[in-house]
N, C-alpha and C positions, 0 to 999 in steps of 0.2 A: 524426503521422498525417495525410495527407491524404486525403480521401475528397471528391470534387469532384463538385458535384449532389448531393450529399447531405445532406437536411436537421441542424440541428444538432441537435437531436431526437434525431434517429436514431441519429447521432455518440455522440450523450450514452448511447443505449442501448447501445449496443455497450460502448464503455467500460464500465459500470455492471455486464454480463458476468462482467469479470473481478476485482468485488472481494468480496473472502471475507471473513469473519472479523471477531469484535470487535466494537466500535462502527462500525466500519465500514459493516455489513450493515443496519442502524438507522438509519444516513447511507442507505445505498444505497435500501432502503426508502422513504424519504420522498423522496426524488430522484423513484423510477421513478413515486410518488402524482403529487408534480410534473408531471410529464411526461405523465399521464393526463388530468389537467383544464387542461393547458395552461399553469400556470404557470412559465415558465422566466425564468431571471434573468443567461443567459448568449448572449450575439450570438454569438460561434463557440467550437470546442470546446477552443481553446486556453487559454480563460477557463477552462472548467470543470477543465481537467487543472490548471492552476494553482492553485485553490482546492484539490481535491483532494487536492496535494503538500502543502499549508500545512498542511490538518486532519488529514493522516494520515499524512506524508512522517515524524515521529520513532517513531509504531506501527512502522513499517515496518523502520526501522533497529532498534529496538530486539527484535523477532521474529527477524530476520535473525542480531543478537549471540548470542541466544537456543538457536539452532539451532547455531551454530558451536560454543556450550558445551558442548550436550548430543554433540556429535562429538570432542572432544577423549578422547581415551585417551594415558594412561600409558605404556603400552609399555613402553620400553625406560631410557625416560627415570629422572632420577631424582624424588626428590618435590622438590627445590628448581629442579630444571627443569621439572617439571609444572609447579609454581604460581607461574612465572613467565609461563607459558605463559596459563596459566589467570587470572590477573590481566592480560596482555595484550588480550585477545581479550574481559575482561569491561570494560575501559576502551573 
């Protein structure tokens, strides 16, 4: 994301937008406190999306498995092709 003129601040609020969920929202919260009384610990916003990925990058994936599981149907398949399937997708 480059946003040029634009403080990091700002940067950081926009991102901050788009996370939902979890502990995350608790992270997000104390972030946006942050950001009101000035305390920031980040020179540009590439820092911040990196730290981000690190405390939240395996929630992320593991929601993602989460979702693919609960969309798995049976069909046509049989049950030792379902739960191969279904052991696939839960690795």
């Amino acid at each position: 994301m480059r946003m040029r003129g634009v403080a990091v601040e700002k940067q950081i609020q926009l991102i901050l937008l788009y996370i939902q969920g979890g502990s995350a929202d608790i992270w997000k919260e104390n972030m946006l406190e942050d950001l009101k009384v000035e305390v920031l610990e980040y020179e540009i916003a590439g820092e911040f999306l990196a730290d981000l990925r690190k405390k939240f990058g395996r929630e992320e994936e593991k929601t993602v498995k989460a979702a693919e599981l609960k969309r798995l149907e049976q069909d046509r398949k049989t049950m030792k092709e379902f739960m191969q399937e279904f052991r696939r997708t839960a690795r």
